[in-house]
N, C-alpha and C positions, 0 to 999 in steps of 0.2 A: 199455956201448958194444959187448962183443960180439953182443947178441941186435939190435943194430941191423944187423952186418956180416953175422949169419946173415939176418935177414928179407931183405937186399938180395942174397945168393948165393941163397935161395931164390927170390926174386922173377925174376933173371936166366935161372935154369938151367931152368925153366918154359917151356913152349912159348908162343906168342905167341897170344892169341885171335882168336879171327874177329870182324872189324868186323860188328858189327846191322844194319847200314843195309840191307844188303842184303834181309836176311830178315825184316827188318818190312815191308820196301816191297811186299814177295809175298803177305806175309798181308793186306794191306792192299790189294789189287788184285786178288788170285784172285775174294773176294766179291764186288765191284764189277765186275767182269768175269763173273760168274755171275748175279747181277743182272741186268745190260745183257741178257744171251742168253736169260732167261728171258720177258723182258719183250719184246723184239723177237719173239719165237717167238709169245706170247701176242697180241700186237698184229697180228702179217701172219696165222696162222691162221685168225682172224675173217673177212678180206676174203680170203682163200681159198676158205674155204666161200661167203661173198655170190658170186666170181664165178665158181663153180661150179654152184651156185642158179641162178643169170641166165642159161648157157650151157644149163642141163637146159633151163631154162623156152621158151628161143628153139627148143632141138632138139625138141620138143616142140609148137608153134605147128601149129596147125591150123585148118582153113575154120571159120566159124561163133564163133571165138573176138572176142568183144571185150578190145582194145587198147587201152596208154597208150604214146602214144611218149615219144622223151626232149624232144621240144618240144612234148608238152601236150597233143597230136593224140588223141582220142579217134573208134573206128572200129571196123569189125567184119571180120577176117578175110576175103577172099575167097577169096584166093588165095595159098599158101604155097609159091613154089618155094625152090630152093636157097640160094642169097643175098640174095633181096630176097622182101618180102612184098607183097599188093595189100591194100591197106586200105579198105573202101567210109566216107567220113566223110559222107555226108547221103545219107537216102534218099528222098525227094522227088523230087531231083536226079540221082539216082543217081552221084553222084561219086565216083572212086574214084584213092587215090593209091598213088604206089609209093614204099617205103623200105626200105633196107636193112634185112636183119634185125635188126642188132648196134643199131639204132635204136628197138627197140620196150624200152620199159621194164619194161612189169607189162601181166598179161592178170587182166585187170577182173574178167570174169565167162567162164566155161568152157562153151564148145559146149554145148547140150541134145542132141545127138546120141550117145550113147554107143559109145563104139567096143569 
C-alpha cells in the first residue's frame, strides 16, 4: 500500500505535460503547406515564361513577317506600329487588316529580310 501512496506523490509533484495536439497538428501541416507553395510556384512559372515568350515575340514583329492571330487570321506583316499591326490577308486583292498587336498569336514564318 505504501509504493501505491509513493507512485501517487510522485505522479502529483511532477510538472503537468504539454497537450500533443498542438504539435502534431504543425508537423502535419508545415509539409502540406510546403507542398502547396512548391507546386504553385512550379505551376505559375511555366505561364510566366509563355507570357514573357509572347511579349518578346510581339516586341519583336516586323514587315514581311507572316502571322497567326488569335482568330485564325493568317497574313503577312505590313505594317507594324506601336499598338496595332496591318496585316495584308490576300494578295490578289490586296486586302489588308488592322489588329491589335496583343492579337497576333504565333509568327508563322520569319521575314527573309535579314536585319
Amino acid at each position: 500500500m505504501t509504493s501505491f501512496w509513493m507512485l501517487i506523490a510522485q505522479a502529483t509533484t511532477q510538472p503537468a505535460a504539454k497537450p500533443q495536439g498542438g504539435d502534431s497538428f504543425f508537423r502535419f501541416m508545415l509539409p502540406m503547406l510546403l507542398a502547396v507553395g512548391i507546386f504553385w510556384y512550379l505551376m505559375y512559372r511555366g505561364q510566366r515564361k509563355e507570357r514573357r515568350k509572347h511579349a518578346d515575340m510581339l516586341a519583336n514583329l516586323k514587315k514581311n513577317d507572316r502571322v497567326q492571330t488569335i482568330g485564325g487570321v493568317i497574313g503577312t506583316v505590313v505594317e507594324a506600329r506601336q499598338h496595332e499591326v496591318v496585316v495584308k490577308v490576300d494578295e490578289t486583292n490586296n486586302v489588308k487588316m488592322r489588329f491589335n498587336r496583343a492579337a497576333i498569336k504565333e509568327v508563322l514564318a520569319l521575314s527573309s529580310e535579314t536585319a
